[in-house]
C-alpha positions in Angstrom: -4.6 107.4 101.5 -1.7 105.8 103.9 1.5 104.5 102.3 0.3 101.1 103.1 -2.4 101.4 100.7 -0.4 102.4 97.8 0.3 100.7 95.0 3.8 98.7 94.9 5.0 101.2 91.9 4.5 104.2 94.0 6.2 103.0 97.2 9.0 105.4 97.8 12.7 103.8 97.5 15.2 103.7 101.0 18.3 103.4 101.7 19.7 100.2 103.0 22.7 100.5 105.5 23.8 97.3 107.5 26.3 97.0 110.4 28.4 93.7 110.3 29.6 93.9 113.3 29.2 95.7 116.9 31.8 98.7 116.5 31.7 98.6 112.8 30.3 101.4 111.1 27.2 100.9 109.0 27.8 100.4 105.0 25.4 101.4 102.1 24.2 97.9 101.5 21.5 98.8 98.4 18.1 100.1 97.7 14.1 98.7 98.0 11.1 100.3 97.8 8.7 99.7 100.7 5.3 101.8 102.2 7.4 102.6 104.9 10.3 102.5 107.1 9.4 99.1 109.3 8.9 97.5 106.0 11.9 98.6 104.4 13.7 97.2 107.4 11.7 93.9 107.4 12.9 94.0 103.2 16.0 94.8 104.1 16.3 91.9 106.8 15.3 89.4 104.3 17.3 90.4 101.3 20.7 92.2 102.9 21.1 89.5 106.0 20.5 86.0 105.2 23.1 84.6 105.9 22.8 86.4 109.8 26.1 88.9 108.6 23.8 92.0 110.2 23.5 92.9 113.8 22.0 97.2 113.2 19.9 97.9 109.7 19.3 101.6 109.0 17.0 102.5 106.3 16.8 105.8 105.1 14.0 107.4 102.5 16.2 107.9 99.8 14.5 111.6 99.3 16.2 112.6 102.1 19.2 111.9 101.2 21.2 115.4 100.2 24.6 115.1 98.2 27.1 117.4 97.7 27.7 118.0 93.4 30.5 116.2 92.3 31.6 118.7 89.9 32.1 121.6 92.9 34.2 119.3 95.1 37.2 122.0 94.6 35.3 124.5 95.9 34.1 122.5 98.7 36.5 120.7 100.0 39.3 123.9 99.0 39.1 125.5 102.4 40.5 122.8 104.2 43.5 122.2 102.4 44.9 125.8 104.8 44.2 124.0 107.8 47.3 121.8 107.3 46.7 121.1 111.3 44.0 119.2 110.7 46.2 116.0 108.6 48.5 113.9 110.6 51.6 114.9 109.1 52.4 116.7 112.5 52.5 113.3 114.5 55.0 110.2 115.5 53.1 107.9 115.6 54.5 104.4 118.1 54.9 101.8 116.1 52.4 100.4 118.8 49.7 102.3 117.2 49.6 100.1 113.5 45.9 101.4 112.0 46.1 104.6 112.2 
């Protein structure tokens, strides 16, 4: 049996993530279930850029999506807090530079 063929209830849910802008980075824009991927970003075209605010859609099986446990971000994120190289305390910045 081919995704197509399933029934709506059993289509898998994606990922929607839409770039504004060229340059912009792409933003979680919300979820839809779909067969597969070229519908999801057909769905996603439809519902998450009427208004023509989209130029890149990613869609992403929501499956595969793997997060880290909120509950062991000390542990995780611990072993960079020695690296003190790594944060921009070390820098002058020019007051050219305003975003930084």
């Amino acid at each position: 049996m081919t995704n197509n063929k399933l029934n709506k209830n059993e289509w898998p849910l994606w990922e929607v993530f839409i770039r504004s802008k060229a340059g912009l980075d792409h933003k979680h824009a919300g979820s839809l279930h779909a067969a597969d991927a070229q519908m999801a970003i057909e769905n996603a075209r439809d519902v998450y850029t009427r208004r023509m605010e989209g130029v890149s859609i990613w869609v992403v099986e929501s499956k595969q999506i793997h997060a880290s446990d909120p509950g062991q971000s000390e542990s995780l994120y611990e072993p960079a807090s020695d690296k003190v190289y790594r944060h921009p305390t070390f820098y002058d910045l020019p007051d050219e530079v305003k975003y930084m």
